[in-house]
C-alpha positions, -999 to 999 in steps of 0.1 A, spaced: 0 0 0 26 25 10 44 22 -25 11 30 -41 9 57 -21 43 69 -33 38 63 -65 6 83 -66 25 112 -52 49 108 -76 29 105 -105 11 134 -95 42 156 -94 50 144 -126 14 156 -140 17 188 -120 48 195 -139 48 187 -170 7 196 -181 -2 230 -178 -17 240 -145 -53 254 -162 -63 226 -172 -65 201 -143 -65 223 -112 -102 243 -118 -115 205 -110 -96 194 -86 -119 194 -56 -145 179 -77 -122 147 -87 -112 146 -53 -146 147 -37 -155 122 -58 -127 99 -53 -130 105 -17 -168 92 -19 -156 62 -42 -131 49 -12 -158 54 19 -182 36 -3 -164 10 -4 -152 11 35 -186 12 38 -194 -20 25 -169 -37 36 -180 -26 70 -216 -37 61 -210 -71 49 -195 -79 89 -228 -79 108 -209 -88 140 -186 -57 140 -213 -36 151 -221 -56 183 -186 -56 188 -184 -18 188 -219 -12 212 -195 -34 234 -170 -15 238 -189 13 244 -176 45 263 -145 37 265 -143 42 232 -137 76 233 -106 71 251 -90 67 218 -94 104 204 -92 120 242 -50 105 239 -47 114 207 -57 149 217 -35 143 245 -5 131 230 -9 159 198 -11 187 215 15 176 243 39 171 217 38 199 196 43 217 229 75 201 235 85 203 200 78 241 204 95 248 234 123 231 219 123 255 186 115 285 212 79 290 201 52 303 228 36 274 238 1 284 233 10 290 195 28 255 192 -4 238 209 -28 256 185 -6 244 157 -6 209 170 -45 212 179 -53 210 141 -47 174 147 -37 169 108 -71 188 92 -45 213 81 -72 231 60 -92 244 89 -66 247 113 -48 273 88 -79 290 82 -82 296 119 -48 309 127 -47 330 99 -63 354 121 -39 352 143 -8 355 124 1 346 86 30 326 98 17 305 123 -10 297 101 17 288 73 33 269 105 1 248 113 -4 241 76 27 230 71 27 204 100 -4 193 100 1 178 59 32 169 70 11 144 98 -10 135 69 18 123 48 36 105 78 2 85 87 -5 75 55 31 62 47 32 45 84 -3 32 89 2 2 70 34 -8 92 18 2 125 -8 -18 124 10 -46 113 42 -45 139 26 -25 170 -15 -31 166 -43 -22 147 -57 6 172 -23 24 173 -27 27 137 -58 48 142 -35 75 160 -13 91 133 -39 102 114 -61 122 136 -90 137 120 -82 123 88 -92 86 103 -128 94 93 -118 109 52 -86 102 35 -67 84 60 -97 56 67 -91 34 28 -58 27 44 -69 23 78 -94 -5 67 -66 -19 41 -39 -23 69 -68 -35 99 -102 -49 100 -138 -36 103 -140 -32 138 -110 -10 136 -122 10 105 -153 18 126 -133 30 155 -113 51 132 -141 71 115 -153 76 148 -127 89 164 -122 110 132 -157 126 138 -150 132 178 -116 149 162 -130 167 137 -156 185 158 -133 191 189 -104 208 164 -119 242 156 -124 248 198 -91 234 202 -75 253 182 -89 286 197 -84 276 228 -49 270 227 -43 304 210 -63 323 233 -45 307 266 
């Protein structure tokens, strides 16, 4: 999986630089929305066609949401440390690692606050995106499946999940998208939170 990963990247590059810009790029969120659809249909079924996941996940229940509550955790604790390291404020290196890889929204946010810290947050946050879906695949098969869920953030639920499901199993797929819902809604108060403190 990860070297179809690469090669889409690279093949993407190659398209990017060698056709002219106008003629691919006004579509772009169209082809990707619709590719994006394409793979969580598919999740989907795959999920649907294992009846006994579902019973599996009212099991667990609560304790569930332990899963997103560390990876909010262990994010923004990090990004802290990696901040005071790089002598950033702390509050701007824990907004930046509040985004929690949806580096769209988590730009967007801190743009208000400063052009370069939103740069910043962009910047790391695709970087995450990158990292969990080159690493996913290997996490889940040398430390476990629900570690795998933990690199991507709120990506488990979107573009992260098609590799998620590849490298795992249904139960975990479901855990992932909905930990990528709890991290998807908690990121835009995170975010301003951790700027405003």
């Amino acid at each position: 999986m990860t070297r179809k990963i690469i090669l889409a990247v690279a093949i993407g590059i190659g398209v990017g630089y060698f056709i002219p810009s106008g003629y691919i790029l006004p579509y772009t969120d169209i082809i990707i929305d619709i590719g994006l659809c394409f793979l969580l249909f598919f999740v989907g079924m795959d999920i649907g066609k294992n009846k006994e996941v579902l019973n599996k996940i009212r099991r667990i229940g609560f304790r569930i949401l332990l899963i997103p509550i560390m990876i909010i955790i262990g994010s923004i604790g990090g990004s802290i440390f990696a901040g005071y390291l790089l002598g950033l404020p702390l509050n701007e290196s824990g907004a930046v690692g509040a985004g929690l890889g949806w580096y769209s929204l988590s730009a967007m946010i801190l743009a208000n606050y400063s052009a370069k810290l939103s740069a910043l947050a962009f910047i790391s946050n695709v970087t995450r995106e990158i990292i969990a879906l080159t690493t996913i695949p290997f996490i889940a098969k040398y430390i476990g499946d629900l570690e795998s869920v933990a690199p991507a953030g709120a990506t488990s639920m979107d573009t992260s999940l098609p590799v998620i499901s590849n490298a795992t199993n249904p139960q975990t797929t479901i855990i992932a998208f909905i930990n990528g819902v709890i991290l998807s809604i908690a990121v835009p108060f995170l975010v301003s939170f951790m700027i405003k403190i």
